[in-house]
C-alpha positions as CSV (number, residue, x, y, z in Angstrom):
1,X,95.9,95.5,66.7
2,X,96.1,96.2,62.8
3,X,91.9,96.0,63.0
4,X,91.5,97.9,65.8
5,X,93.7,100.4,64.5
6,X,92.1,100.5,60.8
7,X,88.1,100.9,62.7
8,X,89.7,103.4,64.8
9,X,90.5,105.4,61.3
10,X,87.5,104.8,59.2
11,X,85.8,106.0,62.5
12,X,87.6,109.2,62.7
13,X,87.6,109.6,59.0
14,X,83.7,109.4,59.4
15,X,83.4,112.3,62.2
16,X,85.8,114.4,60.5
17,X,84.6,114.4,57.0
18,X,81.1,113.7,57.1
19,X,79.7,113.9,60.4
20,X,80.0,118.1,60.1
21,X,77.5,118.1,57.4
22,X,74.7,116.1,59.2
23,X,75.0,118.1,61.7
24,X,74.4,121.3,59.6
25,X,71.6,119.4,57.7
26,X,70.1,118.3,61.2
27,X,70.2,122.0,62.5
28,X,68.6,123.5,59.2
29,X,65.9,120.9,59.0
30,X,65.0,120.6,62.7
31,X,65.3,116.6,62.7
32,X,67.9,114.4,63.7
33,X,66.7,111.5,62.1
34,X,68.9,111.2,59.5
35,X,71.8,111.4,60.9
36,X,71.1,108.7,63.5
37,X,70.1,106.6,60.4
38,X,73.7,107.1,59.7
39,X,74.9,106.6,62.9
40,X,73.6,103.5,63.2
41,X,74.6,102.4,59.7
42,X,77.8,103.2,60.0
43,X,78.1,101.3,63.3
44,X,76.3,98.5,61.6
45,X,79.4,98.6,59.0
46,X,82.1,99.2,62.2
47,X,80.5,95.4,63.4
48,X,81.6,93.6,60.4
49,X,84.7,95.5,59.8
50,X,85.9,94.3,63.2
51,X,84.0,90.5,62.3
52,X,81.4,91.2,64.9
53,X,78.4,88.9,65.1
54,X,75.5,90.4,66.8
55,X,72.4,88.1,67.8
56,X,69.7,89.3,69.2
57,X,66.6,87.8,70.9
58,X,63.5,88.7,72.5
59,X,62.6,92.0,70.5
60,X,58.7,91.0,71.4
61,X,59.7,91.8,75.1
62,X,59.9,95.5,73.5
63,X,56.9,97.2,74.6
64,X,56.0,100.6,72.0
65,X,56.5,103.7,73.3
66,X,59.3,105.5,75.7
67,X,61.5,103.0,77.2
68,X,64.5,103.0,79.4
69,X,66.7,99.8,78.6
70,X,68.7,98.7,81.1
71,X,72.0,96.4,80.3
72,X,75.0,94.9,81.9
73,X,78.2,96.9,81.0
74,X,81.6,95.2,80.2
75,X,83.5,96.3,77.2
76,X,83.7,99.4,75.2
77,X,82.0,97.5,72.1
78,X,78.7,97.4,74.5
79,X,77.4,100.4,72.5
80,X,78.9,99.4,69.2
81,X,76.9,96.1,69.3
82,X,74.2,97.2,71.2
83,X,72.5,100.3,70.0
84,X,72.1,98.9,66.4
85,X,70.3,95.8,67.9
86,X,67.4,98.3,69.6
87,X,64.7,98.7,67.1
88,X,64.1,102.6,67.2
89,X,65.9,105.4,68.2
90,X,67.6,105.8,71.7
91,X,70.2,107.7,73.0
92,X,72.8,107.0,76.6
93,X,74.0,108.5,79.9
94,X,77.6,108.8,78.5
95,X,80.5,109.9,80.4
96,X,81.4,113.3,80.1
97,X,84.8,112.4,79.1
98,X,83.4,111.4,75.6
99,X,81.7,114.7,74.9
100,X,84.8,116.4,74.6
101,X,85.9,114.9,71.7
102,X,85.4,117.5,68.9
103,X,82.4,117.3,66.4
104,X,81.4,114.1,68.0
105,X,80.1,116.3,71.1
106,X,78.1,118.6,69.0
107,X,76.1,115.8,67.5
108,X,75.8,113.8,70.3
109,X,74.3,116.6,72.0
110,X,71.9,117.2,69.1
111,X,70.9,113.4,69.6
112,X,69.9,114.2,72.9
113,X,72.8,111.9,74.6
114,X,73.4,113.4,78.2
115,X,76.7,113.8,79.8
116,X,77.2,112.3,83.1
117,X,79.9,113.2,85.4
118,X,80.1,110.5,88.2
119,X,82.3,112.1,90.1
120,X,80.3,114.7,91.4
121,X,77.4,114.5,92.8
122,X,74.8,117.1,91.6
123,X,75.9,117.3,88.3
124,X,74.9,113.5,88.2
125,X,71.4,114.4,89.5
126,X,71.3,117.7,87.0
127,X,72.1,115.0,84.1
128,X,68.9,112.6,85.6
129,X,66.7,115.7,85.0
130,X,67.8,116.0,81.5
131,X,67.0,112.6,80.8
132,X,63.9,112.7,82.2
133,X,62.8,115.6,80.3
134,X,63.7,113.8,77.3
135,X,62.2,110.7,77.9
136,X,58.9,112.6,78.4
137,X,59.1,114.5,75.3
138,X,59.6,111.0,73.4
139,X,62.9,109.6,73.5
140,X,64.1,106.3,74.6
141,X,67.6,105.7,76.5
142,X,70.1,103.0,76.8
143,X,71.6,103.3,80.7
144,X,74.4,101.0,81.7
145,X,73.0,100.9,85.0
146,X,76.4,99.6,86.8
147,X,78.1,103.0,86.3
148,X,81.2,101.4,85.1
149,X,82.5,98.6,83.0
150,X,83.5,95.1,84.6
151,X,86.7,94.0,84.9
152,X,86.0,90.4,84.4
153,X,82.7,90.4,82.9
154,X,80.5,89.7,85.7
155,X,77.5,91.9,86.9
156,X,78.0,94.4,89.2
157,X,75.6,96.3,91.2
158,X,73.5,98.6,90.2
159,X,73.7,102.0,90.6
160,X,69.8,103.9,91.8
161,X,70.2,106.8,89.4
162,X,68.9,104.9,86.7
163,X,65.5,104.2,88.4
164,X,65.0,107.5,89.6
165,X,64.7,108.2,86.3
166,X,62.3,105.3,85.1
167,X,60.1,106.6,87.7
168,X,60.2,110.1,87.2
169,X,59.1,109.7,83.9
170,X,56.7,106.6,84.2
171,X,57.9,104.5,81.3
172,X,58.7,100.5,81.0
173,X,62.5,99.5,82.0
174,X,63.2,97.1,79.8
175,X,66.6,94.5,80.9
176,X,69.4,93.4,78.6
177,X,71.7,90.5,79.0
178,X,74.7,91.1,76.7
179,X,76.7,88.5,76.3
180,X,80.0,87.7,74.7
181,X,81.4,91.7,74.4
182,X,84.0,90.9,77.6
183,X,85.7,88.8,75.1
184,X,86.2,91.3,72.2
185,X,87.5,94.1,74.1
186,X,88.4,93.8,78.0
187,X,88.6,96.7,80.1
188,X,91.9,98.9,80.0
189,X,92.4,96.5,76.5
190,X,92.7,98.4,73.3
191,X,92.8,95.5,71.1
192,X,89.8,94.9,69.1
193,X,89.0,91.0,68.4
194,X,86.2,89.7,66.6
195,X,83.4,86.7,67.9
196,X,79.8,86.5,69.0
197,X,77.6,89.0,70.8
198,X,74.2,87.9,72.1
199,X,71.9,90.8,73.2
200,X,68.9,89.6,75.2
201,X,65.8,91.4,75.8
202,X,64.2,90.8,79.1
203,X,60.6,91.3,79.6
204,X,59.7,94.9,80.0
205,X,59.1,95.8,83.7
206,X,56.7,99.1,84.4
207,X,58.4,101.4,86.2
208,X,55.0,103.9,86.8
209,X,54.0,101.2,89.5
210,X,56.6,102.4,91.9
211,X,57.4,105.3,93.7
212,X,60.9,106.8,94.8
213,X,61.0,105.6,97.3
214,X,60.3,101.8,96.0
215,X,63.2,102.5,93.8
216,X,65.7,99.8,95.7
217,X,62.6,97.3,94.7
218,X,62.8,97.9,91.8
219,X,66.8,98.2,91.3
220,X,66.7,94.5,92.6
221,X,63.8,93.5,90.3
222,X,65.8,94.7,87.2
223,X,69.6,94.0,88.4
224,X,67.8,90.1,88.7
225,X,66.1,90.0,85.4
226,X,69.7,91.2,83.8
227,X,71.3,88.5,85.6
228,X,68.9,86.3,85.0
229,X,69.7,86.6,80.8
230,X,73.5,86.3,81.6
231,X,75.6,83.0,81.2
232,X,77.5,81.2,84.6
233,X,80.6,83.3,83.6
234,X,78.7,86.4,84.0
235,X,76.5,86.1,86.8
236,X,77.6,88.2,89.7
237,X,79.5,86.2,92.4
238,X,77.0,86.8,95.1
239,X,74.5,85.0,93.4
């Protein structure tokens, strides 16, 4: 709890204190870059603080361009261990809940990170547009594609939202297995514990070959390829 709690304050300490003046510079320069440089540094440094140890294989699956990656969700480290480990700059489908802590939502929204409120409905669908705009002006974006965190580390079904999208746009899905995160942090844990994370990059799957309403197929297609990356601890139980 004593490392959990010191992450926690370095963390706040870094959005109080530094994260205001990136977001000026960003605004007065017209790039974001920089700051997401940071971002990912300092969650780089928020991994070894909390004695994280992040491998990651198959970064040839990575096509260039736009991508949508598509991973497993169990933990609330998933981003912290994740993001760094994706080779150019991305940004999520967040809950909404997240983008009302203060400063933090200002430069998450400069990042192009898109609220999501699953509870209703049409703002869902409102927050799919966004994304898609922004994957067709450039930007890539991480989707946890089960909507939720699992309680026991086992995949859950996907959710279709995340394919609309893909397809909308036209650009390569590519799946992630991540392993090991369920053991770090469990959901409705707040202790922190450090271990292994393995992030696995599937091969990339194009999206532009389907239409809407092929977007089950190819739900299935990627919900198997996730699985497929995951240990026998991980795997859903229908398989």
């Amino acid at each position: 709890m004593i490392r959990t709690f010191f992450i926690a304050l370095v963390i706040g300490l870094a959005i109080l204190l530094v994260m205001p003046w990136l977001i000026i510079w960003s605004w007065l320069i017209g790039d974001v870059e920089f700051m997401y440089r940071y971002a990912i540094g300092a969650l780089r440094f928020a991994d070894r603080l909390a004695g994280i140890r992040v491998r990651v294989e198959g970064v040839e699956n990575i096509p260039p361009g736009v991508c949508v990656f598509v991973s497993n969700h169990v933990s609330n480290v998933d981003p912290l261990a994740l993001v760094p480990a994706i080779p150019r700059r991305v940004a999520l489908l967040a809950k909404k809940e997240v983008f009302r802590i203060p400063i933090l939502s200002i430069a998450l929204r400069q990042a192009g990170l898109v609220p999501v409120d699953r509870s209703d409905k049409e703002a869902a669908a409102a927050s799919v547009d966004i994304a898609v705009e922004h994957l067709k002006a450039g930007l890539s974006f991480v989707v946890f594609a089960e909507g939720t965190r699992s309680p026991d580390g086992r995949l859950l079904p996907f959710k279709k939202g995340t394919f609309v999208m893909s397809i909308r746009a036209g650009v390569p899905i590519v799946p992630i297995s991540l392993i090991g995160t369920q053991n770090l942090m469990r959901k409705g844990d707040w202790a922190l514990y450090s271990g292994e994370v393995t992030v696995r990059f599937g091969a990339a799957i194009d999206s532009s070959q389907y239409t809407l309403d092929q977007r089950g197929e190819l739900l299935a297609r990627v919900e198997a390829a996730v699985a497929a990356g995951l240990p026998p601890d991980q795997q859903p139980l229908s398989s």
